[in-house]
Residue frames as qw, qx, qy, qz and C-alpha x, y, z in Angstrom:
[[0.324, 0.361, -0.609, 0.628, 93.55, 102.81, 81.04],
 [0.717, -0.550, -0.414, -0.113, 92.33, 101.78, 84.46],
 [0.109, 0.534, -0.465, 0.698, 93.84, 103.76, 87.41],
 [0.510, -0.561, -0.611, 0.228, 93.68, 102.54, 91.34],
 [0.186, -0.730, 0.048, -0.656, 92.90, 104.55, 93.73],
 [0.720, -0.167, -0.643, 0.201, 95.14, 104.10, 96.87],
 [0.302, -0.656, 0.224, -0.654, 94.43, 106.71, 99.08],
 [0.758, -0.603, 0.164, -0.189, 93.82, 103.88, 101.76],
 [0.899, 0.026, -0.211, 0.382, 97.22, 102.41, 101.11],
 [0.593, -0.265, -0.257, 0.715, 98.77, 105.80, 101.97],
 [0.004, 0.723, 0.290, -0.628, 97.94, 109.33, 102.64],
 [0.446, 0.875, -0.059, -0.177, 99.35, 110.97, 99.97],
 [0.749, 0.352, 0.040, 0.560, 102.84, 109.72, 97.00],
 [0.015, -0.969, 0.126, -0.212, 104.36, 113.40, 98.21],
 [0.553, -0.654, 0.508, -0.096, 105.66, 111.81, 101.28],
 [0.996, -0.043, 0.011, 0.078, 107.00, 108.84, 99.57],
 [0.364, -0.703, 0.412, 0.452, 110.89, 108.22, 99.45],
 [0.421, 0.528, -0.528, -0.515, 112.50, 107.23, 96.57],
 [0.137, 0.251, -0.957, -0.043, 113.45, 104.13, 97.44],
 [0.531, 0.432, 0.562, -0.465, 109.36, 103.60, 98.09],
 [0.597, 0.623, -0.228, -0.451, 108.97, 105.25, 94.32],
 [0.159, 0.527, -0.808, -0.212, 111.35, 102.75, 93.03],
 [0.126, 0.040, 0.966, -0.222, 109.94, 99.73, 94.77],
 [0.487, 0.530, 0.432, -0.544, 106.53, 100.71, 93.47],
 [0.274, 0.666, -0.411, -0.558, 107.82, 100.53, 90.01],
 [0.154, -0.372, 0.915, -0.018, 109.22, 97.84, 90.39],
 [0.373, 0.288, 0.804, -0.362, 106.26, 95.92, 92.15],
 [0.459, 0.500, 0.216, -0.702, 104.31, 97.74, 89.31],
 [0.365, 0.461, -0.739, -0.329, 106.31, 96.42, 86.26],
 [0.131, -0.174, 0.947, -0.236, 106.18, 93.23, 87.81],
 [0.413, 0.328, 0.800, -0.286, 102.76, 92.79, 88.37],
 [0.544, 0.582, -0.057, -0.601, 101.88, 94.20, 85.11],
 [0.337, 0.422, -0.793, -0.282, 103.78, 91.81, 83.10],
 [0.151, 0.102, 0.917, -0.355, 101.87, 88.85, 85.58],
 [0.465, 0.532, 0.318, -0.632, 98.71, 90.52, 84.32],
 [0.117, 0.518, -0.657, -0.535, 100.13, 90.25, 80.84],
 [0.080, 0.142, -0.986, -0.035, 100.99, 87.01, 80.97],
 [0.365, 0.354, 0.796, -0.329, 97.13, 85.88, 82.78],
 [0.538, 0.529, 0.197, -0.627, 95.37, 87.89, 80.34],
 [0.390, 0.338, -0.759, -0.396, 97.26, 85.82, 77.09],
 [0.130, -0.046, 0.957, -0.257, 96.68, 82.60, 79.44],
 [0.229, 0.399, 0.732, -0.502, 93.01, 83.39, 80.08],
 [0.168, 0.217, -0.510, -0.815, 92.37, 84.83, 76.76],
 [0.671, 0.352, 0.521, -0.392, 87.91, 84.24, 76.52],
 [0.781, 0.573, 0.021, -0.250, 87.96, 83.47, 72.31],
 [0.833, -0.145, 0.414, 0.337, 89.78, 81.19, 70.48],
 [0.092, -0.617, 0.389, 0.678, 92.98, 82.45, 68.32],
 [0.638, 0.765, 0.016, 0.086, 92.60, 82.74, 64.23],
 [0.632, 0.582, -0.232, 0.456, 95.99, 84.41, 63.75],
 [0.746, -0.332, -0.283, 0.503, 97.27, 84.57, 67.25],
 [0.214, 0.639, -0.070, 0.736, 97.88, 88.70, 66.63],
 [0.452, -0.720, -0.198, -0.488, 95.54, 89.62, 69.22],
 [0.878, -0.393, -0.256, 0.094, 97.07, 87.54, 71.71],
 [0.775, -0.075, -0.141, 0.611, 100.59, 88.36, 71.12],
 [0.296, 0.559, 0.110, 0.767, 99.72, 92.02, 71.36],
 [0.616, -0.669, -0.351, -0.221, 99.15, 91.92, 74.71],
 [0.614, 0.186, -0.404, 0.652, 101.28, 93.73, 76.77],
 [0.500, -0.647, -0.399, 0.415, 101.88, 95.87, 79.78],
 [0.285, 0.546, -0.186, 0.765, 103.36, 99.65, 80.96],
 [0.436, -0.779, -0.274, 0.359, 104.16, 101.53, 84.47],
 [0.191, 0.582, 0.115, 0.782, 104.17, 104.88, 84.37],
 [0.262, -0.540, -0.432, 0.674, 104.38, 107.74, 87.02],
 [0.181, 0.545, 0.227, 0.787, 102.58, 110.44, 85.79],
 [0.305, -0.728, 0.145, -0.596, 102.30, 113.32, 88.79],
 [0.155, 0.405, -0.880, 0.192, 102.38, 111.16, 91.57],
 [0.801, -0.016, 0.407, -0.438, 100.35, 108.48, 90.67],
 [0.213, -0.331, 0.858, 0.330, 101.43, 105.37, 89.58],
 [0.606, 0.416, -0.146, -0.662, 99.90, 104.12, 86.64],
 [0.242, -0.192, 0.888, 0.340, 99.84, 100.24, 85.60],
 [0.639, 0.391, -0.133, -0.648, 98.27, 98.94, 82.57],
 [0.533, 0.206, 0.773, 0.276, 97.22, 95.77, 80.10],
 [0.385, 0.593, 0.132, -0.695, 96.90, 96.71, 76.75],
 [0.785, 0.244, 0.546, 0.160, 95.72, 95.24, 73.77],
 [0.262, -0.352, 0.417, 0.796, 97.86, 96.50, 70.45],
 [0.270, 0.354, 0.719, 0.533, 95.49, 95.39, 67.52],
 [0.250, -0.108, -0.193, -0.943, 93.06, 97.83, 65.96],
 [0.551, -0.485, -0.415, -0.537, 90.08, 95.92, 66.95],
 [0.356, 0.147, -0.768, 0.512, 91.23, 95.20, 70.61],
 [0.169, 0.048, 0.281, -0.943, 88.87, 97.38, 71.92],
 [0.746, -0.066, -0.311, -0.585, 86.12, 95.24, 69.93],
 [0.516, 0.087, -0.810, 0.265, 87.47, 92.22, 71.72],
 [0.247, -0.137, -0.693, 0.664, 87.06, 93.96, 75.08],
 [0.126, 0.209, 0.376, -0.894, 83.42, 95.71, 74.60],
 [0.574, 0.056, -0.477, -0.663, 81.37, 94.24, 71.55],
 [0.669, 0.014, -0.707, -0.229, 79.28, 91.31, 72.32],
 [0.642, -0.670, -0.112, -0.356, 78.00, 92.18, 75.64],
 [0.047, 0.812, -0.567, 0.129, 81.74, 92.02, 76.57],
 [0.963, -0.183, 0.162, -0.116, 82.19, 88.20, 76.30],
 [0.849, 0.136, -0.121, 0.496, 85.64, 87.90, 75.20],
 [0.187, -0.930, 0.144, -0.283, 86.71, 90.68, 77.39],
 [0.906, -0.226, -0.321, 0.156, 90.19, 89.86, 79.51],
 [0.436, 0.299, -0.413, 0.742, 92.42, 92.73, 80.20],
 [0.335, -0.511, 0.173, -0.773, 89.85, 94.95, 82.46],
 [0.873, -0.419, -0.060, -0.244, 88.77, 91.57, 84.40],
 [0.846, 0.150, -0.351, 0.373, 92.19, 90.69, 84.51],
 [0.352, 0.357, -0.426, 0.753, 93.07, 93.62, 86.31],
 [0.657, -0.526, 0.085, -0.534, 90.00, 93.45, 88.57],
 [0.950, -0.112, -0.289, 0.030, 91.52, 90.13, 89.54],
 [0.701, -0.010, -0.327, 0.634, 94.90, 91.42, 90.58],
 [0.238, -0.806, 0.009, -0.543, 93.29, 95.23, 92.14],
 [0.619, -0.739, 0.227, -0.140, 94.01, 93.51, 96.33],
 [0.768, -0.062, 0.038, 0.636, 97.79, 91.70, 94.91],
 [0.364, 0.692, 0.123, 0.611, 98.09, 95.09, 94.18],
 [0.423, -0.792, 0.000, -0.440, 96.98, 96.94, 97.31],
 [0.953, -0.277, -0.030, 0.120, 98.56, 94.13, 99.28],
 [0.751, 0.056, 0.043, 0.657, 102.04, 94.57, 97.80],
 [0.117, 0.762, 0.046, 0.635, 101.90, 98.69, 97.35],
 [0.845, -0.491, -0.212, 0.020, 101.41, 97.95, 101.57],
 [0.873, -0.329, 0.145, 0.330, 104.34, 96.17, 102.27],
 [0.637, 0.518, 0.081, 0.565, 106.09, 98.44, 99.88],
 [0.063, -0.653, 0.009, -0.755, 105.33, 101.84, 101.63],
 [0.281, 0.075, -0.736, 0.612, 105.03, 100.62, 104.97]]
């Protein structure tokens, strides 16, 4: 699980309203499923039985008030995918380094 850290997008989630919390959800779902989707797209090894691939999925979660989005792979060896082999067929953690300022960007415009 990979967590941002927007302190510079806004003091502190206390102050947010709902309709902020909501629209962050939103925006979060969203761009997780976008992540999804690039990380099947951009997928670094080539498919055998196509599990791996299709077990790629997403979650937002609020857990205190921090908003949590993920990519996660489903299979049991996912985790070899993303860390054996001097992490060459890695794609969910670079995927989400890739979408870290659509993130910031939109959390912004979200929270004023």
């Amino acid at each position: 699980m990979i967590k941002f850290d927007i302190s510079q997008v806004m003091a502190t989630l206390d102050s947010l309203t709902a309709k902020q919390k909501a629209g962050l959800t939103l925006f979060g779902d969203t761009l997780g499923k976008k992540m999804a989707n690039e990380a099947k797209k951009n997928k670094p090894w080539e498919n055998r039985t196509s599990h791996a691939m299709q077990s790629i999925d997403s979650y937002t979660a609020w857990e205190k008030n921090t908003l949590i989005i993920g990519v996660t792979g489903g299979m049991d060896y996912s985790p070899f995918l993303e860390f054996a082999h001097e992490k060459k067929y890695a794609v969910l953690y670079p995927t989400i380094l890739d979408n870290k300022e659509a993130f910031i960007k939109g959390a912004k415009l979200i929270t004023g």
